[in-house]
RODO-2510 file (C-alpha; in nm, 4 decimals, decimal comma):
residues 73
     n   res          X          Y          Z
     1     x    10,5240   -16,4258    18,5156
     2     x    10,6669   -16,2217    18,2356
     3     x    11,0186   -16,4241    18,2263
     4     x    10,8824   -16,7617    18,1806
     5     x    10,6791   -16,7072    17,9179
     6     x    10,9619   -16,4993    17,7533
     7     x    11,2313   -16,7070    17,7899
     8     x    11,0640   -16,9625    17,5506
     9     x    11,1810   -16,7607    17,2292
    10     x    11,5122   -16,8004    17,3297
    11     x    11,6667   -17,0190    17,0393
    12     x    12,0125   -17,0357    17,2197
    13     x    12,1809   -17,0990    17,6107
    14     x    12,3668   -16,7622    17,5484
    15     x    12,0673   -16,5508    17,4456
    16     x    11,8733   -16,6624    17,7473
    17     x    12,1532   -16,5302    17,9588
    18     x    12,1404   -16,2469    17,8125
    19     x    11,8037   -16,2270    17,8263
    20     x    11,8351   -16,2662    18,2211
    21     x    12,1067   -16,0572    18,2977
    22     x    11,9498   -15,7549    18,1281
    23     x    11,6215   -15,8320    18,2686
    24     x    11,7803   -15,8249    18,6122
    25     x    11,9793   -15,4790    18,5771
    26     x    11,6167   -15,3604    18,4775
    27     x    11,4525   -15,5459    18,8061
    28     x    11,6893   -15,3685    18,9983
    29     x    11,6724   -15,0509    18,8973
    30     x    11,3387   -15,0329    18,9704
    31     x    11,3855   -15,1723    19,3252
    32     x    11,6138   -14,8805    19,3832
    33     x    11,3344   -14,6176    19,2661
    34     x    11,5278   -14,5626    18,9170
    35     x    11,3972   -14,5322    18,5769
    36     x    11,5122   -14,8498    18,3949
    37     x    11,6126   -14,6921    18,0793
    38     x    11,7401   -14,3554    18,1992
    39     x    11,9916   -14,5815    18,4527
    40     x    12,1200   -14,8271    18,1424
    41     x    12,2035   -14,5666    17,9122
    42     x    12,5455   -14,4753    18,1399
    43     x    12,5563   -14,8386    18,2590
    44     x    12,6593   -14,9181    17,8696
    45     x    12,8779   -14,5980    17,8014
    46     x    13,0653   -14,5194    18,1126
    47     x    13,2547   -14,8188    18,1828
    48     x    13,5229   -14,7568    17,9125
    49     x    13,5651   -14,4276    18,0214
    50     x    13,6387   -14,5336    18,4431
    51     x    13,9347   -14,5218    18,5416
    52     x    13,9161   -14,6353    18,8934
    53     x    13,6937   -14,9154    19,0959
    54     x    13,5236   -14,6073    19,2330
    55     x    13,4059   -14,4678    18,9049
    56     x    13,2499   -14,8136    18,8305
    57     x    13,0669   -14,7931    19,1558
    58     x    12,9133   -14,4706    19,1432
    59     x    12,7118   -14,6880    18,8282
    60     x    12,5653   -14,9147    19,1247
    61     x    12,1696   -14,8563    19,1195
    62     x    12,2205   -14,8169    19,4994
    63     x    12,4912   -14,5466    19,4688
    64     x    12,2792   -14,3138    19,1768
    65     x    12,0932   -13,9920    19,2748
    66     x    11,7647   -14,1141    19,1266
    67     x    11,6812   -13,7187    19,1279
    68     x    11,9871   -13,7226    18,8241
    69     x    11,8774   -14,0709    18,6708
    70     x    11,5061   -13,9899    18,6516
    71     x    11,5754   -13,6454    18,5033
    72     x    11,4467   -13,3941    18,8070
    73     x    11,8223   -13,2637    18,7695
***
């Protein structure tokens, strides 16, 4: 149970949501067979540079080559 016992140094409502949220983009990028950090480093500097719906999708864990996100190309 790491998040319960974590979420007790939270001093603040917002900083447990952001606890949460980042702890879930992690969660699920290990569901989809990514590694975590390799698959947030374009989640946080792509974004600005999309200029379509499309480019923000192809940042969906489901939608990555994990082959490109876990460095094998």
């Amino acid at each position: 149970m790491i998040g319960r016992n974590n979420w007790i140094f939270s001093d603040t409502v917002g900083g447990a949501k952001a606890s949460t949220n980042l702890y879930s983009l992690i969660e699920t990028a290990k569901l989809n067979g990514l590694e975590p950090y390799r698959h947030l480093q374009p989640i946080f500097t792509e974004p600005p540079k999309a200029k379509t719906l499309a480019d923000i999708e192809k940042l969906l864990p489901w939608a990555v080559d994990p082959a490109y996100i876990n460095g094998l190309k």
